[in-house]
C-alpha positions in Angstrom: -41.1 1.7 -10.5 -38.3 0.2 -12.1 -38.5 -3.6 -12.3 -35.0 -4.7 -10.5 -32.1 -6.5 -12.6 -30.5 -9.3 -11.4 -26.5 -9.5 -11.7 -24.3 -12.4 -10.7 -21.5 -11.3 -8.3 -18.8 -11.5 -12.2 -21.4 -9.3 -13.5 -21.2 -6.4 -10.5 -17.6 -6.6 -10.7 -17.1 -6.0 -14.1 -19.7 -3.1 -13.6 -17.0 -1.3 -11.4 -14.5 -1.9 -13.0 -15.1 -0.5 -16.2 -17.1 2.6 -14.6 -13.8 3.2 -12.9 -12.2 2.9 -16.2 -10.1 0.4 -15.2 -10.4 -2.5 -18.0 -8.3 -2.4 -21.3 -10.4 0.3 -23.2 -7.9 3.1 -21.7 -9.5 6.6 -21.4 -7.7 9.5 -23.9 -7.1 12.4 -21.3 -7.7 13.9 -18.5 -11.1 15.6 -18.8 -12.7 12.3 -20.1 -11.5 10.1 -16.7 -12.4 13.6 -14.8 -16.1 13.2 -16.7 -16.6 9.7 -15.9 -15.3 9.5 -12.3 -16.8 12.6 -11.5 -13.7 13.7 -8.7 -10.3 13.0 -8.3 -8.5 12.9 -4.6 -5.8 15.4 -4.2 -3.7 14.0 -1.5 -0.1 15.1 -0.5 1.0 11.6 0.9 3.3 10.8 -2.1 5.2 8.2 -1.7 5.2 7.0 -5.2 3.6 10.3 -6.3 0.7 12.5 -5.6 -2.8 10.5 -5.6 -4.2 12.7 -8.4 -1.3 12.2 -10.7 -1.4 8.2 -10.0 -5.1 8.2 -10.1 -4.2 9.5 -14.1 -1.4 7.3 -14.5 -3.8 4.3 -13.8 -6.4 5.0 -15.9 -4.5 6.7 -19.0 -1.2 4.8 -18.8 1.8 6.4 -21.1 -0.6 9.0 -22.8 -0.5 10.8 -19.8 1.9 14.1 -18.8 1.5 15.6 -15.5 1.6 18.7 -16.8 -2.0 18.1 -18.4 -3.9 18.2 -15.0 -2.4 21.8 -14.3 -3.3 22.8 -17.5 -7.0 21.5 -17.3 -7.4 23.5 -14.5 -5.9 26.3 -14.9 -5.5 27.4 -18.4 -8.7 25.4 -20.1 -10.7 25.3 -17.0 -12.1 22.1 -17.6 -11.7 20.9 -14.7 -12.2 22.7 -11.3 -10.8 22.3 -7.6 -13.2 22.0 -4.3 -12.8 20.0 -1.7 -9.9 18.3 -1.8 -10.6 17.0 -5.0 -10.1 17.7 -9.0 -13.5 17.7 -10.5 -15.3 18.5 -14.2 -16.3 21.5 -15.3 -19.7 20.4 -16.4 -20.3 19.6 -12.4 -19.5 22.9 -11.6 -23.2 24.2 -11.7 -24.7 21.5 -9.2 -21.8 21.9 -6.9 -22.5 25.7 -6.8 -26.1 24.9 -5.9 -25.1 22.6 -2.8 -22.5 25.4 -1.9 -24.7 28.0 -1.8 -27.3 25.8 -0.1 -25.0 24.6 2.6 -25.8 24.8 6.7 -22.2 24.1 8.7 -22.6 22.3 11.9 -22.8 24.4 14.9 -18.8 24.4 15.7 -18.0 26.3 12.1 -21.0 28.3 12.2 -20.0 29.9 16.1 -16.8 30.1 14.6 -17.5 32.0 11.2 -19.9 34.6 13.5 -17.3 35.2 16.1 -14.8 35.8 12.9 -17.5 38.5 11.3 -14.6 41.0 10.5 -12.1 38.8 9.9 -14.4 37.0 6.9 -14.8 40.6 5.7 -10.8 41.2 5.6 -10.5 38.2 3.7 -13.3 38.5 1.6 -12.4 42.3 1.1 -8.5 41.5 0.1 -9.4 39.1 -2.5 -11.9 41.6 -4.1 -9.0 44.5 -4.1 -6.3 42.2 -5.3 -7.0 39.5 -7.0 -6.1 35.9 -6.6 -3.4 35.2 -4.0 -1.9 32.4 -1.7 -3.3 32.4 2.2 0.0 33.2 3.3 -0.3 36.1 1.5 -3.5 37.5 3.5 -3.4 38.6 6.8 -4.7 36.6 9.8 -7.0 39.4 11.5 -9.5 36.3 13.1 -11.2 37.4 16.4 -11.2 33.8 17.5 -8.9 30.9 17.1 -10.8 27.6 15.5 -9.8 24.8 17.6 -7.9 21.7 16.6 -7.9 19.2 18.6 -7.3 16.9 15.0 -3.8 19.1 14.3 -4.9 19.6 10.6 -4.5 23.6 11.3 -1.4 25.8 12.2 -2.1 28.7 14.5 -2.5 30.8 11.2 -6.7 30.8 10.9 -6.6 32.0 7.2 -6.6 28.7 5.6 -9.7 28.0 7.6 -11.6 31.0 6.8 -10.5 30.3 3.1 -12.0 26.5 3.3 -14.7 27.3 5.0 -15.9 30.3 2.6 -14.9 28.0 -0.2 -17.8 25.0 0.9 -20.1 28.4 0.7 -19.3 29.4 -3.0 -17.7 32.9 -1.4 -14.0 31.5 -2.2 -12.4 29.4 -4.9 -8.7 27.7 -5.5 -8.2 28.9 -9.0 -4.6 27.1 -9.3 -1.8 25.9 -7.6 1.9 26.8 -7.0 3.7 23.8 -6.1 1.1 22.2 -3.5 0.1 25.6 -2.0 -3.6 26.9 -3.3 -4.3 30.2 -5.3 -7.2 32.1 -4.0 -9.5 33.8 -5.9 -13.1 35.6 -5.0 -15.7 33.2 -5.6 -18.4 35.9 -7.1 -15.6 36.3 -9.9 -15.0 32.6 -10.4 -18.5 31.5 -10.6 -19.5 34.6 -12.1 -21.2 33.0 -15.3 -21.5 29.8 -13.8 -25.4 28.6 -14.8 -27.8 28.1 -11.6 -29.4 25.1 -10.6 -31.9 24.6 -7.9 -30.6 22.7 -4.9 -32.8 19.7 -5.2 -32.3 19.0 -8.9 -28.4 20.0 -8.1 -28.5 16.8 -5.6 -30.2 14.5 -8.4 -27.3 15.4 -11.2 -24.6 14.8 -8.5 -26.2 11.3 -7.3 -26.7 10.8 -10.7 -23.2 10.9 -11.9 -22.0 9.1 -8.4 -23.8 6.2 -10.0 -22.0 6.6 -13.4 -18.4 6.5 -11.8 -19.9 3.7 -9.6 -21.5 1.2 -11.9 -23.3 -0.1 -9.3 -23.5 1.1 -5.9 -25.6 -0.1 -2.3 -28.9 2.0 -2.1 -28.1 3.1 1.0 -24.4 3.9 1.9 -22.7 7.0 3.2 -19.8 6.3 1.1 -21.3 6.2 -2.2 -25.1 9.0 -2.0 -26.7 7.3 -5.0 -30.4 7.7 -3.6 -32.7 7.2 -6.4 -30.4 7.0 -9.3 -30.5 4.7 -11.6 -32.2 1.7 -11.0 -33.0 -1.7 -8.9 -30.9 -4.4 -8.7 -29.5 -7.3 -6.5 -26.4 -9.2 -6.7 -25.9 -13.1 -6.0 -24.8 -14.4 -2.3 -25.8 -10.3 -1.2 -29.1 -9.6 0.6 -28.1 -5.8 0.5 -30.4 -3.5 -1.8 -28.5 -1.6 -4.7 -28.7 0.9 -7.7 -27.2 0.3 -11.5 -26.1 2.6 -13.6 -28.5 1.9 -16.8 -25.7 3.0 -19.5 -23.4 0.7 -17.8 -25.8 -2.7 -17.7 -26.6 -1.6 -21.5 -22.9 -1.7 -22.8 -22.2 -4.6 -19.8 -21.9 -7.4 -23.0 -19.9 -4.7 -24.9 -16.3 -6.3 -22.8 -12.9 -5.2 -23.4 -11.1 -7.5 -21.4 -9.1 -6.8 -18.1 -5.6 -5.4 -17.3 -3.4 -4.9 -14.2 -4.0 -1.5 -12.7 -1.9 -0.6 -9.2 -4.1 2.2 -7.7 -3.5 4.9 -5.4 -4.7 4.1 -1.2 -7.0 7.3 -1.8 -8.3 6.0 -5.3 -11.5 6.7 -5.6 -12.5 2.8 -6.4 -11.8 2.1 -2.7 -13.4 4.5 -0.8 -16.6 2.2 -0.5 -14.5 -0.2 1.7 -18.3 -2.1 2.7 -18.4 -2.6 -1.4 -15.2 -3.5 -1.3 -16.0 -6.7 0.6 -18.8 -7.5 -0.6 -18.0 -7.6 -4.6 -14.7 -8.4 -4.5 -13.5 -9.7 -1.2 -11.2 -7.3 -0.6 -10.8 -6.1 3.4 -8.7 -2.9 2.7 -6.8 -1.4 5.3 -4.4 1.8 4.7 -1.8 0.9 7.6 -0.8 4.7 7.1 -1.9 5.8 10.6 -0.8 2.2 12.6 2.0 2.1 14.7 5.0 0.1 12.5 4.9 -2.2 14.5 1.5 -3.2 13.8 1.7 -2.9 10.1 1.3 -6.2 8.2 1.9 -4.9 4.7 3.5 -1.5 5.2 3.1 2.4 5.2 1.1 3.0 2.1 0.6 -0.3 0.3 -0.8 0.6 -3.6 -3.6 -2.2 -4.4 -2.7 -4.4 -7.7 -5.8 -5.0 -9.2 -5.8 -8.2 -11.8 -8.6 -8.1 -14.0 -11.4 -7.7 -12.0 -9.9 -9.0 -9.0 -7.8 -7.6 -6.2 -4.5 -9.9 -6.5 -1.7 -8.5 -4.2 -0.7 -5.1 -2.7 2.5 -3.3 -3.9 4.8 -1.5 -1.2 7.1 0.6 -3.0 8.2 4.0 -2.9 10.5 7.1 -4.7 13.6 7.0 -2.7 14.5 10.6 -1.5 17.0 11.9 -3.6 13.9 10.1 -7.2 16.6 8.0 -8.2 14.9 4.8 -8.2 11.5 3.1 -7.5 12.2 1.0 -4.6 10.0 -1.9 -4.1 10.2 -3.2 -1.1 7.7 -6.7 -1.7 4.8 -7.2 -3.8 2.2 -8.8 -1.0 0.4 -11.3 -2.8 -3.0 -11.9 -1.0 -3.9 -15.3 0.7 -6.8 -16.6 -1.5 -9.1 -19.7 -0.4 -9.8 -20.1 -4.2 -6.6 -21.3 -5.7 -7.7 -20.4 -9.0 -7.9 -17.0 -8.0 -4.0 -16.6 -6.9 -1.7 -15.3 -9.4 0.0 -17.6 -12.1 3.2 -16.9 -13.9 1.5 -15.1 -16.4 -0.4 -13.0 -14.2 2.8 -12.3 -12.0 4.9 -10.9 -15.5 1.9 -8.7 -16.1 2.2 -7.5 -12.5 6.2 -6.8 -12.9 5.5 -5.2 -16.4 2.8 -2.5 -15.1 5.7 -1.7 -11.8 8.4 -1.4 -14.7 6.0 1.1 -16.9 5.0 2.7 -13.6 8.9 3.6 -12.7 9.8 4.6 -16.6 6.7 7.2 -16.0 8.2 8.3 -13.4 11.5 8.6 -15.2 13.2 6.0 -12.9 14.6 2.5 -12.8 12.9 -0.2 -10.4 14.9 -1.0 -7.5 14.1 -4.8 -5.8 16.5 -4.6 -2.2 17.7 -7.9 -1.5 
């Protein structure tokens, strides 16, 4: 057994930060943030731009093109898409092995046996024809899914395609626009290496620790199991796993920077880590009433450093003219030292200005 490090809570923080790849030491391109992170969130809420292309923007800064993602994927194949996320080739083998390993709850699986024929129609058009968009494929389904949650139109061919696609019998092989190319998944993953499903779940808690740092032992939002090894933070009683490479390089410190992230950035998903490292209680107000919002629609966290500072609502106007920002929240703070000062409040306006000449626009402050 591993003999459990002790970090203070400066120490865990500067863990996730730089296994997020958010301190100075910028990443070069998109594969090596795709390596480290291990998935990117593809999200069509945009009201800045696309998660996966601010996701980038955050970590790269003005080395990266949009264009380079699309090409990743579909031209180099370095990166892959499943599951509503952007992920690294070199994952592609473990994933296939929990794919082809999967058991549906008992809703999809009545559904995909009353839909017998209609998985063979799909399955069957693909093989004949190649890759293709769902609205290209006939909806020949025997039985409706039902969706209470409104995520699905009455067409069942996007559902067949999603849920063949968690089996390894489908794959998205590129994109036009923001609508999915379809592909055969026997062709896709045709030389794909094969991993057995218990060592495939090791490599992908594995590499959920390296694009953690440091994660809780046992948390749903972050499967770490076994990885890595023991540790415990100051002021936390909770049980947690390190990523060794990152506590060997921890001394190894390139300094902070401002980053604004994405709502669906990765390095908030673990809300419960969140709290407890950084004292940050996010909440996407996306889904509240107006009324009830406090901060607005889709508020982009600033993070100073290695400390959550103040939460940006801005957004491309409709005709991409101007970044409009609405208010830069900063958070109330019992520490004083830990609210912004001048200094940290021009860095602030300086990463909103290089975020709107990325995007090819002027900042626009209504009075």
């Amino acid at each position: 057994m591993s003999e459990t490090v002790h970090l203070s809570r400066d120490d865990a923080r500067r863990l996730v930060v730089r296994a997020q790849l958010l301190d100075a030491a910028r990443p070069g391109d998109v594969v090596e943030v795709a390596e480290q992170l291990g998935a990117i969130k593809i999200d069509p809420t945009a009201t800045i731009a696309p998660s996966e292309q601010t996701i980038l923007f955050s970590r790269i800064g003005w080395g990266y093109e949009p264009g380079q993602l699309a090409s990743s994927v579909e031209r180099d194949r370095t990166l892959f898409e499943f599951d509503g996320h952007f992920r690294p080739a070199s994952l592609l083998p473990a994933h296939l092995a929990r794919m082809r390993g999967r058991v549906f709850r008992t809703q999809a699986t009545q559904w995909l046996e009353a839909n017998a024929r209609f998985r063979a129609d799909v399955l069957d058009r693909l093989r004949a024809e190649g890759p293709m968009l769902a609205a290209q494929i006939p909806d020949t389904s025997q039985l409706a899914h039902k969706n209470e949650a409104g995520w699905y139109g009455s067409n069942q061919v996007p559902r067949m395609l999603e849920l063949l696609s968690y089996l390894g019998e489908t794959a998205i092989v590129g994109r036009q626009g923001r609508q999915r190319v379809w592909d055969l998944g026997e062709r896709v993953f045709a030389e794909v290496p094969v991993l057995d499903y218990d060592e495939a779940g090791a490599v992908l808690e594995e590499r959920r620790l390296q694009a953690a740092g440091i994660a809780r032992q046992r948390s749903p939002w972050t499967p770490v199991g076994s990885a890595g090894v023991p540790a415990t933070v100051d002021g936390s009683t909770r049980k947690w796993r390190v990523d060794p490479a990152a506590l060997a390089n921890l001394d190894d410190d390139p300094g902070g920077r401002v980053a604004i992230l994405n709502p669906y950035d990765g390095m908030l998903f673990d809300r419960p880590r969140l709290t407890e490292l950084f004292g940050f209680e996010f909440v996407l107000e996306q889904f509240k009433p107006k009324a009830q919002r406090r901060y607005g629609y889709f508020v982009h966290p600033v993070l100073v450093g290695d400390r959550f500072a103040a939460l940006l609502d801005a957004q491309l106007d409709k005709k991409k003219e101007n970044l409009v920002v609405t208010a830069v929240h900063e958070l109330d703070v019992t520490d004083p030292r830990l609210a912004l000062d001048d200094e940290e409040r021009e860095m602030v306006d300086a990463e909103i200005s290089d975020l709107a000449e990325w995007l090819g626009v002027p900042v626009a402050r209504p009075r």
